[in-house]
LUMRORO-577761 format. One line per field, with one value per residue (C-alpha): residue number from 0; x, y, z. Coordinates in nm, 3 decimals, always signed. Layout:
% residues N
resi = (NUM  ...)
X = (X  ...)
Y = (Y  ...)
Z = (Z  ...)
//
This chain:
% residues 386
resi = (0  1  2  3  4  5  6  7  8  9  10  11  12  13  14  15  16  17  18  19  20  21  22  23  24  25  26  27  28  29  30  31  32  33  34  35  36  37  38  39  40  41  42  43  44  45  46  47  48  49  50  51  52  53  54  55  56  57  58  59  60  61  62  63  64  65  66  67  68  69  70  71  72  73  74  75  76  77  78  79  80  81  82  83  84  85  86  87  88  89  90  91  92  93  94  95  96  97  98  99  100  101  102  103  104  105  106  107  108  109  110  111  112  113  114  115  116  117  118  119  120  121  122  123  124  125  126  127  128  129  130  131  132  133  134  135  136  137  138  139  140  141  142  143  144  145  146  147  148  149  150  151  152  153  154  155  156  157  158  159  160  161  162  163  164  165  166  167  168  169  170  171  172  173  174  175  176  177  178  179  180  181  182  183  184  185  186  187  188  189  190  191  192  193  194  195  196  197  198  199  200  201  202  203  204  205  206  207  208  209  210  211  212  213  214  215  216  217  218  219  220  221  222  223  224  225  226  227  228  229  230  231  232  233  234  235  236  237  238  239  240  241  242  243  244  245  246  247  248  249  250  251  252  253  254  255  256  257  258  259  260  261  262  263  264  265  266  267  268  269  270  271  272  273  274  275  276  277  278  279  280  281  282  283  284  285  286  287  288  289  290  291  292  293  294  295  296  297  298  299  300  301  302  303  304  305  306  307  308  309  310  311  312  313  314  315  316  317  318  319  320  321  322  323  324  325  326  327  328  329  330  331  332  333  334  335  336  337  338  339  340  341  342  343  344  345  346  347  348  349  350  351  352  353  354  355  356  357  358  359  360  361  362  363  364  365  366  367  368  369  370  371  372  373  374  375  376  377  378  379  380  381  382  383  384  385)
X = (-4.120  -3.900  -3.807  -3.717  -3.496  -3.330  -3.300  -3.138  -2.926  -2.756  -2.781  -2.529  -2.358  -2.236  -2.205  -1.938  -2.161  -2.487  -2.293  -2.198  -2.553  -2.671  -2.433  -2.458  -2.854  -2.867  -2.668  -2.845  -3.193  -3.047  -2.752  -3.104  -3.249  -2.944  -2.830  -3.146  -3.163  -2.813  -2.899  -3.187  -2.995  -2.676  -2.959  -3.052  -2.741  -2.685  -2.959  -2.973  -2.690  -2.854  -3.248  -3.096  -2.957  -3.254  -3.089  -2.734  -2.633  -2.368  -2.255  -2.451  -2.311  -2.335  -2.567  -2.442  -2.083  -2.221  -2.472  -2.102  -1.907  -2.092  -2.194  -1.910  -1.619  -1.526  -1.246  -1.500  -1.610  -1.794  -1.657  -1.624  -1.886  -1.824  -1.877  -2.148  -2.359  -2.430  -2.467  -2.750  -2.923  -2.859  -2.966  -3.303  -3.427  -3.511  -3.230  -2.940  -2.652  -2.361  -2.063  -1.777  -1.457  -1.316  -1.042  -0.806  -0.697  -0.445  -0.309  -0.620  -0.851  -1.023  -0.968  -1.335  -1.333  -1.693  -1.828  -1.958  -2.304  -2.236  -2.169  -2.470  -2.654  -2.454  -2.511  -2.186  -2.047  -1.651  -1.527  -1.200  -1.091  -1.317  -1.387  -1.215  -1.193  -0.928  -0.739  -0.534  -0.708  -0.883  -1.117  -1.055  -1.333  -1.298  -1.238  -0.905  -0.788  -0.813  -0.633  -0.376  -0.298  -0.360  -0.536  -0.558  -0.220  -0.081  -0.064  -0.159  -0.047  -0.171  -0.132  -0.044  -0.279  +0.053  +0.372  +0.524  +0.318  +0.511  +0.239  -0.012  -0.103  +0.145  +0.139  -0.031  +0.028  -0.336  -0.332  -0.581  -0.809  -1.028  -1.115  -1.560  -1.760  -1.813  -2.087  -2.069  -2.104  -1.815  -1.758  -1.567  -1.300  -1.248  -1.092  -1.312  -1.174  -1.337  -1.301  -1.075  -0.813  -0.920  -0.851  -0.520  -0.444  -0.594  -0.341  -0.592  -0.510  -0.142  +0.053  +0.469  +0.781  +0.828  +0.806  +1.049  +1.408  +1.639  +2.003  +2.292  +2.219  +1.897  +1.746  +1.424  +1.418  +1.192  +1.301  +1.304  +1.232  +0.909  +0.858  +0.536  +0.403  +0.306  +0.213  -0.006  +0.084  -0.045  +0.286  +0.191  -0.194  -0.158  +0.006  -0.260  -0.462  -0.682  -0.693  -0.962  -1.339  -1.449  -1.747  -1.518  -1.323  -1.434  -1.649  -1.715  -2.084  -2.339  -2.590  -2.891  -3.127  -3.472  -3.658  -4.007  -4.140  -4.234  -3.872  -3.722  -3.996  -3.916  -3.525  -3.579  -3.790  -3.523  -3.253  -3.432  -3.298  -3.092  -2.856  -2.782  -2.411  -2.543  -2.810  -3.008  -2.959  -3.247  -2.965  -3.205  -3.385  -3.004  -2.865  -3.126  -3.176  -2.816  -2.869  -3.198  -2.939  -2.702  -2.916  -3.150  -2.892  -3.094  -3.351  -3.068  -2.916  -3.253  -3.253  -2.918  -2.994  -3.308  -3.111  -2.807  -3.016  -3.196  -2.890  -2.729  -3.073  -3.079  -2.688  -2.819  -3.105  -2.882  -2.593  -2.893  -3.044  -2.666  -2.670  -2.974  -2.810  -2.489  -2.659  -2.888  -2.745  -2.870  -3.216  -3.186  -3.121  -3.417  -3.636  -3.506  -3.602  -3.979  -3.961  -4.179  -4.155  -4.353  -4.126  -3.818  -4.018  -4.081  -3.695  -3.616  -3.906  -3.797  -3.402  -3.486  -3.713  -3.454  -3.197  -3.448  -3.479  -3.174  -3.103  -3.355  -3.239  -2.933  -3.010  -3.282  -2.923  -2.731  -3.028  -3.093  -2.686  -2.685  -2.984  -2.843  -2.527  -2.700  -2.559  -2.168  -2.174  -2.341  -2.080  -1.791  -1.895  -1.901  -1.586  -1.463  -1.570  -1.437)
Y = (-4.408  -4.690  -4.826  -4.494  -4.427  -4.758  -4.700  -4.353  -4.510  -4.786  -4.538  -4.313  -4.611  -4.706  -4.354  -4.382  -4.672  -4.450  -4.110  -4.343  -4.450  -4.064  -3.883  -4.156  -4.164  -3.771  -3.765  -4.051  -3.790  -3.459  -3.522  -3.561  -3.226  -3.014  -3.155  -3.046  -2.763  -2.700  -2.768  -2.534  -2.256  -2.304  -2.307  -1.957  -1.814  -1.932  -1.757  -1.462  -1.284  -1.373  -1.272  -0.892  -0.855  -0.752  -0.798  -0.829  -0.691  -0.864  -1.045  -1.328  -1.695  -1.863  -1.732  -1.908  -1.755  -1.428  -1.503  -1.661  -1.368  -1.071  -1.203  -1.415  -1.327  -1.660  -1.753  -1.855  -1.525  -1.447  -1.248  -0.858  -0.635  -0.263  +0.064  +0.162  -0.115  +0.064  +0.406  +0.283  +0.197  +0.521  +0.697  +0.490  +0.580  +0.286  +0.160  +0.241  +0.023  -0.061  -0.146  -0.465  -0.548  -0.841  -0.953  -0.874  -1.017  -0.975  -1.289  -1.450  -1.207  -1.068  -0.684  -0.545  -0.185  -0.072  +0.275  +0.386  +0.281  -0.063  +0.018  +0.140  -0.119  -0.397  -0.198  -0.218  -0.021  +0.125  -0.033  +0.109  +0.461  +0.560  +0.472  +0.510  +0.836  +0.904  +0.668  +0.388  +0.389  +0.036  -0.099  -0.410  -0.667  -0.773  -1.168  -1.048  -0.750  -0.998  -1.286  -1.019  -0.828  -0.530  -0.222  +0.179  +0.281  -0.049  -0.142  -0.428  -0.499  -0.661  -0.961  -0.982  -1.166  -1.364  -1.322  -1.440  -1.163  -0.870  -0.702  -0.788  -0.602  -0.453  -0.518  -0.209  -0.086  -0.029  +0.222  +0.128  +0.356  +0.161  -0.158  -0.246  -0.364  -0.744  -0.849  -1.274  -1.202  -1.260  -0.918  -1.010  -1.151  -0.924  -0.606  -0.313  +0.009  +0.243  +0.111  +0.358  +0.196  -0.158  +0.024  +0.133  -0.250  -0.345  -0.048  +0.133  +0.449  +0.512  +0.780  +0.865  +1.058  +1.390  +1.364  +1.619  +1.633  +1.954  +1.897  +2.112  +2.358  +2.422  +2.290  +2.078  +1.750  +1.460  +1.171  +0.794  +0.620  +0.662  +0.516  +0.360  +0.469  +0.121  +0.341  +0.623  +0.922  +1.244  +1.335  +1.156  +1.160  +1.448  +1.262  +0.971  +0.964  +0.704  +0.626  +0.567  +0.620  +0.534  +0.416  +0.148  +0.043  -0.329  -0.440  -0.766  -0.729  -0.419  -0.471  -0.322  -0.131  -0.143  +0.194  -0.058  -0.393  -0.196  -0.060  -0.439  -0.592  -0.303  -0.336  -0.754  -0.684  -0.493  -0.739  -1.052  -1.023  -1.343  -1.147  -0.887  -0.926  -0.845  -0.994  -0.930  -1.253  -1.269  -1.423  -1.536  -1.778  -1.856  -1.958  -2.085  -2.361  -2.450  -2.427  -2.659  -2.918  -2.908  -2.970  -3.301  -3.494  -3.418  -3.661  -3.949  -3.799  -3.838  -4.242  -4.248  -4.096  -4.274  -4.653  -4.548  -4.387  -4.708  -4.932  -4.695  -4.721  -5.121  -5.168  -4.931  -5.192  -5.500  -5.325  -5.248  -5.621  -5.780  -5.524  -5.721  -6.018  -5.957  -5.870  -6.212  -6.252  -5.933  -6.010  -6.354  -6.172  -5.965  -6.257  -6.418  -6.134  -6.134  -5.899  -6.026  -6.048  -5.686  -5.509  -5.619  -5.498  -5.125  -5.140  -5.218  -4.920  -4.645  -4.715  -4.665  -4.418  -4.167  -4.278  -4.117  -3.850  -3.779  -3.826  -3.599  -3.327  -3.345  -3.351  -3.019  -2.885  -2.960  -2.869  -2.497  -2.399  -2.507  -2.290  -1.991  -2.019  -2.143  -1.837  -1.849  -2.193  -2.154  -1.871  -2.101  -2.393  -2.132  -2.045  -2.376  -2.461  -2.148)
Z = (+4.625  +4.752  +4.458  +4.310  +4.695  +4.595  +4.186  +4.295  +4.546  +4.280  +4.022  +4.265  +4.343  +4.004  +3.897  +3.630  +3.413  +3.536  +3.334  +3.029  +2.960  +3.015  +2.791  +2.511  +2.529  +2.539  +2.265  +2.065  +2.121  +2.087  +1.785  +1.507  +1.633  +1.643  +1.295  +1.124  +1.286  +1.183  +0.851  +0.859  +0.995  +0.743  +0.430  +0.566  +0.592  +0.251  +0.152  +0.344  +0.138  -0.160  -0.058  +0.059  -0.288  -0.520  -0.902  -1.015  -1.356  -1.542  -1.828  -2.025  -1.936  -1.639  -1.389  -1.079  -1.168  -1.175  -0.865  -0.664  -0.773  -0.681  -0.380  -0.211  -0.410  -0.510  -0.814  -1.057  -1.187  -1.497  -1.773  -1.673  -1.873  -1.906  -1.661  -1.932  -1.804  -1.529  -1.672  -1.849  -1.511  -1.403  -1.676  -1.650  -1.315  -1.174  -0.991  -0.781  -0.976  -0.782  -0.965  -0.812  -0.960  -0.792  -1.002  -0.749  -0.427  -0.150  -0.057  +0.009  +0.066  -0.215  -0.282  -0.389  -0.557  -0.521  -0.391  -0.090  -0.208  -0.159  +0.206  +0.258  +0.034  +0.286  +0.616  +0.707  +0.970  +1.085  +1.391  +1.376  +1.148  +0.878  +0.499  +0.238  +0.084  -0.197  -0.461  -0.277  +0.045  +0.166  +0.486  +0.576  +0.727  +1.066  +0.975  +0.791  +0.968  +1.286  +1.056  +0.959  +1.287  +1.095  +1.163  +1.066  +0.929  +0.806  +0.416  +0.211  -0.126  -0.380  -0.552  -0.939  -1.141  -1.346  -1.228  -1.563  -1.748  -1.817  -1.935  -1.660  -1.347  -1.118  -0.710  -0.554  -0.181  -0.030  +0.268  +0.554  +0.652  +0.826  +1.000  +0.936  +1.231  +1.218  +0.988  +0.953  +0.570  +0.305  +0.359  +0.687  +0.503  +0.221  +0.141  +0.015  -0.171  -0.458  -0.797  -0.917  -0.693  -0.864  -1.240  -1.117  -1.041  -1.350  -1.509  -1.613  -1.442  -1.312  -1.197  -1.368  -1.220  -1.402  -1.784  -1.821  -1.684  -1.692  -1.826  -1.650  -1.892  -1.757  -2.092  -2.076  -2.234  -2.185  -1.982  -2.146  -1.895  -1.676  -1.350  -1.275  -0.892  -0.683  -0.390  -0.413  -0.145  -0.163  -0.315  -0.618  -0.589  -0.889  -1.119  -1.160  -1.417  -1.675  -1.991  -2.265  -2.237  -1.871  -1.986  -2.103  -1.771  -1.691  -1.424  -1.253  -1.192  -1.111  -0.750  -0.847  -0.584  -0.758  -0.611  -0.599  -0.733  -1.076  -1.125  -1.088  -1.341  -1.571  -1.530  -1.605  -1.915  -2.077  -2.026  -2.177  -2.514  -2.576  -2.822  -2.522  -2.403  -2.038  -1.838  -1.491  -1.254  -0.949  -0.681  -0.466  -0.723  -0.838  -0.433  -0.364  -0.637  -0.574  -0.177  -0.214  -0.465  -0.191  +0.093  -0.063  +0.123  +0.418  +0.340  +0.298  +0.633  +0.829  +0.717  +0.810  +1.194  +1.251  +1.180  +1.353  +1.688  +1.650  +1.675  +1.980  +2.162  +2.130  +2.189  +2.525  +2.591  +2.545  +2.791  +3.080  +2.973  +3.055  +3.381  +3.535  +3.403  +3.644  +3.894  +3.949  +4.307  +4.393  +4.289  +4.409  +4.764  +4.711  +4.652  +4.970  +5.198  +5.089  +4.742  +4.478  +4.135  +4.072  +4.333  +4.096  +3.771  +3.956  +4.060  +3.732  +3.575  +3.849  +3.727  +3.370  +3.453  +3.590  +3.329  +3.099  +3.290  +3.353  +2.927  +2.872  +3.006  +2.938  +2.579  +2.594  +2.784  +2.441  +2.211  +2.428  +2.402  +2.039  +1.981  +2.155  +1.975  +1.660  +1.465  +1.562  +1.520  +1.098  +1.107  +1.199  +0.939  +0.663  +0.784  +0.767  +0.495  +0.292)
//
């Protein structure tokens, strides 16, 4: 008890080199756990999107494309397929198909026609307003409506896919109906309206001034020039229409909701044909081979911890070695007044000893906030990184 009353007492006493040695060995013991566990949390939510999303119909190439597209709305998409694609899953019974088109963005947020299925599928929920309902209307996730400022009311607009194509896609004015709940999921940070809207950006669909104009002799003649609507109000709602077969309106990739196990083996079976334009992707097998490439670093990282902790914890030895070094009058003093040389060796124990203490639990401190904000901090990262 003494010598811990005296380590305490030069501990307090040289309080600022006493706090240096704490926060660098708390950090040397906690930095290891909170990076794998990090790691570990980040490979889940990579994963998790993936692992809630049963099958994913699309077109035969590249399967991570496909897997990327559907799920996160990235650039690299893979070719479109057709609307048909997922009429035949309907017409088999065994799945819900849910139909994206993600060719489209607004500024940098990706516009997503879907249906209301998909909102459902996703469990997403309205903060602010309500769903979308009729052509041109648009929720927008909470990561972009907060980016944005915007909110029930406003408008986006969006982006052509070539402005030096003449014949390409015209910039449509999205009304917002809705703001959705937040859900730390891509979905946060993209803009969601039903696919019909989507074919009217791809030009699909479209909506004209009157085809007809009288003359000032109240005689009907058709007009030359038609105006193409880039706003849809319910003015002009009418006048919008498609053209060609629907079955033939492009898609970027069907979600399919298997009804059971048996339904999803069945849908996979038919879909195996190597000579079939379309294919069924499982996105969890597809994420997480990529996540599980990614992430072999982790062994390299561990090697790279364990000899740098190493070198921190002897550069910490050698600094409390030339301590006791400096401080050779003291112990000289000591030695003077009748201490021996095991009184000096508990001094020197109880001094470590709360040092260790003292890193200890500072670094469980580090490791228990990190672990209650474990999932804002993935969700930042991601963010980051995107």
């Amino acid at each position: 008890m003494n010598a811990l009353f005296l380590a305490f007492a030069y501990l307090r006493h040289n309080w600022a080199r006493a706090l240096i040695l704490v926060v660098a060995g708390a950090l040397i013991l906690s930095v290891p756990v909170v990076a794998r566990m990090l790691i570990g949390a980040t490979q889940d939510s990579l994963t998790a999107r993936a692992k809630a999303t049963p099958l994913i119909l699309g077109a035969r190439g590249s399967q991570l494309d496909l897997a990327m597209g559907a799920l996160y709305f990235t650039d690299d998409r893979a070719e479109p397929v057709t609307m048909q694609a997922a009429e035949d899953v309907w017409d088999s019974g065994l799945a819900v198909p849910i139909p994206l088109l993600t060719a489209f963005r607004t500024g940098e947020a990706p516009i997503v026609g879907t249906s209301l299925d998909y909102v459902e599928f996703r469990g997403l929920e309205i903060a602010q307003g309500r769903m979308f309902a009729v052509l041109g209307e648009a929720v927008l996730g909470a990561g972009i409506a907060a980016q944005l400022g915007l909110g029930p009311g406003d408008t986006v607009i969006s982006s052509p896919e070539n402005l030096f194509d003449l014949d390409g896609v015209y910039p449509l004015e999205l009304r917002i109906t809705g703001v959705l709940a937040p859900s730390g999921t891509p979905d946060d940070d993209a803009v969601l309206t039903d696919i019909k809207t989507t074919w009217v950006i791809a030009g699909i669909g479209h909506g004209h001034d009157d085809v007809v104009t009288p003359d000032a002799d109240g005689n009907v003649t058709a007009d030359a020039a038609l105006v193409q609507f880039n706003r849809i109000t319910p003015d002009n709602i009418d006048s919008f229409h498609f053209h060609g077969d629907p079955d033939d309106y492009p898609v970027s990739a069907v979600l399919l909701d298997p009804h059971d196990d048996r339904s999803a083996l069945i849908l996979r079976g038919r879909y195996l044909d190597p000579d079939s334009p379309t294919r069924i992707v499982r996105p969890d097998a597809v994420i997480g081979e990529l996540v599980e490439r990614i992430f072999r670093i982790r062994s390299l990282l561990d090697a790279v911890m364990v000899i740098v902790g190493a070198s921190a914890l002897a550069a910490m030895g050698l600094a409390l070695f030339l301590a006791w070094r400096l401080r050779a009058p003291e112990m000289q003093t000591a030695f003077r007044i009748g201490a021996g040389r095991l009184a000096i060796a508990r001094l020197a124990a109880a001094e470590i000893a709360l040092l260790l203490v003292a890193m200890l639990a500072l670094a469980a401190g580090i490791v228990l906030v990190v672990t209650s904000r474990g999932d804002g901090l993935v969700a930042w990262l991601l963010a980051l990184g995107r």
